[in-house]
C-alpha positions in Angstrom: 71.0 112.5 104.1 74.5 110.9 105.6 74.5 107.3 107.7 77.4 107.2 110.4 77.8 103.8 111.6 78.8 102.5 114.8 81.6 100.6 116.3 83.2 98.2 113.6 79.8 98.8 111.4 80.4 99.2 107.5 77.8 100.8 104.9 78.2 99.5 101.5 76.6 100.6 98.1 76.4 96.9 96.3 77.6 97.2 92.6 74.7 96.8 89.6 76.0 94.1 87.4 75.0 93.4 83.6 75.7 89.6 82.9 75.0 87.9 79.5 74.5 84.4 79.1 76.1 81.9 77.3 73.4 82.5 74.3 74.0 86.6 74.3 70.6 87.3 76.7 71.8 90.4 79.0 70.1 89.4 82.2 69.6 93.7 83.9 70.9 93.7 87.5 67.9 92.9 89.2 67.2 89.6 87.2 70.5 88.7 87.9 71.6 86.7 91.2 72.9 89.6 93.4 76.5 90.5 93.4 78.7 90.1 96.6 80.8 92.9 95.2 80.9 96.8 96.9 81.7 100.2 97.4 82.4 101.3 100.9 80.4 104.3 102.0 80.5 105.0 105.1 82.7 103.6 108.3 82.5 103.4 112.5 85.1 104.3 114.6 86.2 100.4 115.2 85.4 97.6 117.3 85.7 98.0 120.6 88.1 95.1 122.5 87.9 94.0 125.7 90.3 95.9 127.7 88.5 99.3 126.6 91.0 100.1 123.4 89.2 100.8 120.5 90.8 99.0 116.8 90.7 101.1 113.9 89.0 99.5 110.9 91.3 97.9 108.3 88.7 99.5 105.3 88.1 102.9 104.6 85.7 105.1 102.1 86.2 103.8 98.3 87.1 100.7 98.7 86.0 98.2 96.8 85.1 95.1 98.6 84.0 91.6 98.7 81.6 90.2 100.6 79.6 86.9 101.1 76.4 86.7 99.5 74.2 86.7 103.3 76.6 89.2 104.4 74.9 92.8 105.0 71.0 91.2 106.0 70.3 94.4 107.2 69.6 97.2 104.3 68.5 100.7 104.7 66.7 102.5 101.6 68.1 106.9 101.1 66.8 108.0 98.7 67.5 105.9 95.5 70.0 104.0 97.2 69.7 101.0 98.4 72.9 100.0 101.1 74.0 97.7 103.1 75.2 97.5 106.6 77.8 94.8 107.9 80.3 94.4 110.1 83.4 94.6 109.4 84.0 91.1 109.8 81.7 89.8 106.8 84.3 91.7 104.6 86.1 89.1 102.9 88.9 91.6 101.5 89.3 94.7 99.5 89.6 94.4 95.6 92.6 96.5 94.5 93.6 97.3 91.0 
């Protein structure tokens, strides 16, 4: 099943994280506090502006991106994915190697 969002809505697939702690305990991702780190994986068409025009969004499929942590509230459940949906906007920036 595919997700299309709409207007300047982004769906992101939040990256699992191992941490350790200082005294070598791996804490599994869902122990951990959750990361504010992504995958784009799907993108609208843009925000619309006032005068009609519509502007392209700055992100695109694969990025990686960084978000705050309350950013994405709303969460859909495919399958065994779990992903967000923001808007554009929440994106802090795109991580680039």
């Amino acid at each position: 099943m595919n997700i299309r969002p709409l207007h300047d809505r982004v769906v992101v697939r939040r990256s699992e994280e191992e941490t350790t702690t200082a005294s070598g305990i791996v804490l599994p991702g869902s122990a951990a506090e959750k990361p504010n780190r992504g995958e784009v994986v799907a993108v609208g068409p843009g925000r619309v502006l006032n005068n009609g025009e519509v502007q392209a969004p700055s992100v695109k499929v694969g990025d990686k991106v960084l978000f705050g942590q309350y950013a994405g509230s709303n969460t859909v459940k495919l399958g065994d994915d779990e992903l967000l949906i923001m808007q554009e906007s929440e994106i802090y920036g795109v991580l680039e190697d």
